[in-house]
C-alpha positions, 0 to 999 in steps of 0.5 A: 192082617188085611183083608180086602175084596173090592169091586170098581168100574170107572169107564173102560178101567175094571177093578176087581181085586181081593187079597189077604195080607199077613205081612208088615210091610207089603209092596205093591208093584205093577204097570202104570194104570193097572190100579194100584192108586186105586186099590189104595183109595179104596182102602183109605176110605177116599173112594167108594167100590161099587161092591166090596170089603175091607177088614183091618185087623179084625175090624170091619171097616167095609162090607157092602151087603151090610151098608157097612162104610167107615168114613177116612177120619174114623179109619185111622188109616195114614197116607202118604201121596205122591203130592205133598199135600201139606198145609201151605199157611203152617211151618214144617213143625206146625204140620206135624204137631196139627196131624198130632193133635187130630190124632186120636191115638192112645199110643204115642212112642214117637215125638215130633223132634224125633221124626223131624230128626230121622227124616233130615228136616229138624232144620227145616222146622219153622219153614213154610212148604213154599220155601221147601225143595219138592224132596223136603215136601214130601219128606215132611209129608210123610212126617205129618203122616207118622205123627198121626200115628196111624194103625195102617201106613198106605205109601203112594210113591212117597220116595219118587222126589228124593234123592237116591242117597237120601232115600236109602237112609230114610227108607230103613227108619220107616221099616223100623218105624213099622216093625218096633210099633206094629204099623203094616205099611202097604207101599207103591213104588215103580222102583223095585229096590225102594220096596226090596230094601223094606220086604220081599212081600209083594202084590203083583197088580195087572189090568185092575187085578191081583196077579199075584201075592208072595215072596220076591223070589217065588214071584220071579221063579213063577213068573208072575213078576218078570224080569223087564218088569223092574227097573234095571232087570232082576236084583237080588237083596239080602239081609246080611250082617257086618261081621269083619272090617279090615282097615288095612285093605278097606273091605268088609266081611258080610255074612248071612244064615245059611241055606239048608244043604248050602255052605256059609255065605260069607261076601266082602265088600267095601268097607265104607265109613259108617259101618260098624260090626254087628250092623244089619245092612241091605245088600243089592246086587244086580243079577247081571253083575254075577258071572259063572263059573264051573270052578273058582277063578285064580289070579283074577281081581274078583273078591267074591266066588261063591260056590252053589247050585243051580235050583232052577232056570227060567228061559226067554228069549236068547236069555237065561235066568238062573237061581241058584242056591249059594247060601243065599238065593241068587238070581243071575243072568246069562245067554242061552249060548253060555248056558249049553256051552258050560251045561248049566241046568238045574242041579249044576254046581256053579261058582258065582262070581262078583266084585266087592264093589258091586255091591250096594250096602245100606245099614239098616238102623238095626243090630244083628243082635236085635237091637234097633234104632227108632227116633234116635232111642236104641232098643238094646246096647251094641256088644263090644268089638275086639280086635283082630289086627292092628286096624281090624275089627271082627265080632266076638 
């Protein structure tokens, strides 16, 4: 658990902010200068507040009244920049292994092989930084970071010099990193989806204060976090489970637990190669890649139609945004015209539908069953597959 309660003034810029956070991984999200940088440092310990404080855990690592302030090296505290900040007369492996041996961590679960493994730079390790792309830096930068082992992980934009494709295989090892050793992670990212993949906990940040902590779903129901406010309008992100792949006409079947007082949600969606039965994945859809209807639609292309209910609407503009429960809690979006044509209002039964391959699916490391992979090292065995035709596989 973290606790803070600080107090800044640097010029015109006021910070005032105080939070509790109970979360493993928190995303903090906002506007360009409305202190999120700053809210970090102040936690790292790399800038002083003018009045504040901070408990991590249950230790108190800042209490101005009490002239309580923990220097950064005692905080043990890790933080990834958005600059790579890595040492430029040591290799990749001597990064590391310098962060490890300042470390003063009794707990040590991970090498240096196996991060450099998970973060694709294994290769890279007798490298120097001048001789490394701007995304293999910040790569090995968070790798430095992990290897400190550090009891709170703050993340300042540490994907922006990578690749998409790269970025989502990546971010699932520091969720798994930060669940299977209890390391909270407070991370900063103007792509909504990079924080998504990891939690739906959020921090709204605005004009130097906290507008708001919670749930992704509350936060855009509430208003608090609008749609425009990400890149790319609202998305919806489940945790869902692979549980069929028909080979013989290249899809897979995704499920995920039920809502109460809705039907099974059951998705099919491309069935790419490296994904197996019992895999959990990430699946984004964008909210304005879901049209609706008032019934199922024959004799379209359209894999998936999903029968739900609309739990509430929010207006703006010419716009609609609807969330609705199909099993899962969908956001999508429409125009005020279609919803006073079709009488779409809260408590309306809808159908939603959307293409398999509007869906972006990422497996996150981990087995539906409970297994996990952290460092390379599986945490429980996989249960076997049995087959369901001559080239599909389903879960038994």
């Amino acid at each position: 658990m973290i606790e803070f309660d600080f107090k800044l003034a640097r010029g015109k810029f006021i910070l005032d902010m105080n939070a509790r956070i109970d979360g493993m991984v928190t995303g903090l999200f906002g506007p360009s200068g409305a202190g999120k940088s700053s809210l970090l440092s102040l936690i790292s310990g790399l800038e002083k507040s003018d009045a504040g404080r901070l408990v991590v855990d249950g230790e108190v690592m800042v209490d101005s009244e009490r002239k309580i302030f923990l220097p950064p090296e005692k905080r043990g505290i890790g933080v990834v920049f958005q600059e790579d900040r890595l040492f430029p007369h040591m290799t990749v492996d001597e990064n590391l292994r310098f962060a490890e041996k300042l470390s003063k961590a009794k707990a040590r679960p991970y090498s240096a092989r196996d991060i450099m493994e998970r973060l694709e730079v294994l290769h890279l390790a007798d490298r120097y930084p001048a001789n490394l792309s701007g995304g293999e830096r910040q790569r090995v930068a968070l790798g430095r970071t992990l290897m400190s082992f550090p009891k709170l992980l703050l993340m300042d934009e540490p994907f922006s010099a990578i690749d998409t494709g790269l970025r989502r295989r990546i971010i699932p090892f520091v969720d798994s990193i930060s669940r299977e050793y209890s390391v909270p992670v407070l991370i900063v990212s103007h792509d909504i989806m990079d924080v998504l993949q990891m939690t739906s906990s959020m921090l709204i940040v605005k004009n130097g204060g906290v507008a708001g902590y919670g749930n992704y779903i509350d936060l855009v129901s509430n208003g608090v976090l609008e749609p425009e406010a990400s890149v790319g309008g609202v998305q919806n992100v489940m945790n869902l489970c692979v549980d069929k792949i028909d080979r013989t006409d290249g899809t897979a079947e995704l499920s995920g637990k039920r809502r109460l007082g809705a039907g099974s949600f059951k998705v099919k969606c491309p069935a790419s190669s490296g994904l197996r039965i019992f895999d959990e994945v990430v699946v984004e859809l964008d909210s304005s890649d879901i049209s609706l209807s008032m019934a199922p639609v024959e004799y379209v292309s359209i894999q998936n139609q999903i029968r739900g209910r609309v739990v509430k609407t929010i207006e703006k503009d010419n716009e609609m945004l609807c969330l609705i429960n199909a099993g899962q809690l969908l956001f999508t979006e429409i125009t005020m015209k279609a919803a006073q044509d079709f009488g779409i209002s809260a408590g309306a039964e809808v159908w939603c539908l959307f293409k398999a391959h509007s869906l972006k699916v990422v497996p996150t490391g981990r087995s539906c069953l409970g297994g996990c992979d952290v460092g390379g090292h599986k945490k429980s065995g996989r249960v076997g597959r049995t087959a369901d035709s001559r080239h599909g596989e389903k879960a038994g």
